[in-house]
N, C-alpha and C positions, 0 to 999 in steps of 0.2 A: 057850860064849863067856863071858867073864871082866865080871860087872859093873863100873862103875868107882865107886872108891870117890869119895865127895863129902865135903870138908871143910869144915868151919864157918870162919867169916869170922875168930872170933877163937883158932883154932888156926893159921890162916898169918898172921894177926898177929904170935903170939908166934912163931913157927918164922920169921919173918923177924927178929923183933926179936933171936932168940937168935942167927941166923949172920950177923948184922950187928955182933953185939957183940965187941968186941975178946977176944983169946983164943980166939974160936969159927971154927970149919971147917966151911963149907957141909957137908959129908963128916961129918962130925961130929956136927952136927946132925941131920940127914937118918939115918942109922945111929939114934941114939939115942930119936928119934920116929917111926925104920920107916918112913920115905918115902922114895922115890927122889929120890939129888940134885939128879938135872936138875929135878925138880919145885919143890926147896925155889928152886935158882935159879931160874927162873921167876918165882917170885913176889916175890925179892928185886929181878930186873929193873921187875917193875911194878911195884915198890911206890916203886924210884931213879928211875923215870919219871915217877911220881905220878900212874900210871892206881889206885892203889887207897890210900884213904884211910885211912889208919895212926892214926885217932883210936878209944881203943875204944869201942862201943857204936857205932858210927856203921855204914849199910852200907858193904862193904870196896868196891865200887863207888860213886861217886858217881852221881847219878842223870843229870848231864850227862855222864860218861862212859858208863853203859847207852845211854844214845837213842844217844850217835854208834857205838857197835859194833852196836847194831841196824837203823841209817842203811846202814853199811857193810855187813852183812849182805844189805840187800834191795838194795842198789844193785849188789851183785853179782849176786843173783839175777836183777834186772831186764837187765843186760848181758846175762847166758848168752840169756835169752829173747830179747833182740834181734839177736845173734846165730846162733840156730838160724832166727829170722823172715829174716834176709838171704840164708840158704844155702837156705830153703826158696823165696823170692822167685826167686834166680836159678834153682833148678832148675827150676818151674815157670814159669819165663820161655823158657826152651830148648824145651821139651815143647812141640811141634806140639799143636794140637786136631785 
């Protein structure tokens, strides 16, 4: 199995700044810095969204953006759990002693 590779904050900086700059091709850029396009778009989505802060030096996550993706992480988690607790409630509701 294939590790994944991890990029630093200000390498999708510049790889957003470059396929956002007039003249340049997602495709283009992506090719030229050996990333996969879909990836470079990715990041040019968050970045149009303003989940990642385009100032450099800064982290490319805002820190009120981390807490709500890790919000939304355990709120999912806590769902799955209260839904295995329902299907196990009613099974155990059915079951004679």
């Amino acid at each position: 199995m294939a590790s994944r590779k991890h990029y630093t904050d200000e390498f999708k900086r510049e790889a957003v700044r470059l396929a956002t700059a007039p003249g340049n091709s997602m495709a283009g850029v992506a090719r030229d810095l050996g990333v996969n396009r879909t990836l470079i778009g990715h990041w040019v989505k968050n970045a149009q969204a303003g989940k990642y802060e385009m100032t450099p030096g800064a982290p490319l996550k805002s820190e009120s953006q981390s807490e709500v993706e890790q919000l939304r992480r355990e709120l999912a988690k806590v769902k799955m759990e209260r839904d295995i607790l329902k299907k196990a409630l009613g099974y155990f509701a059915k079951d004679p002693m």
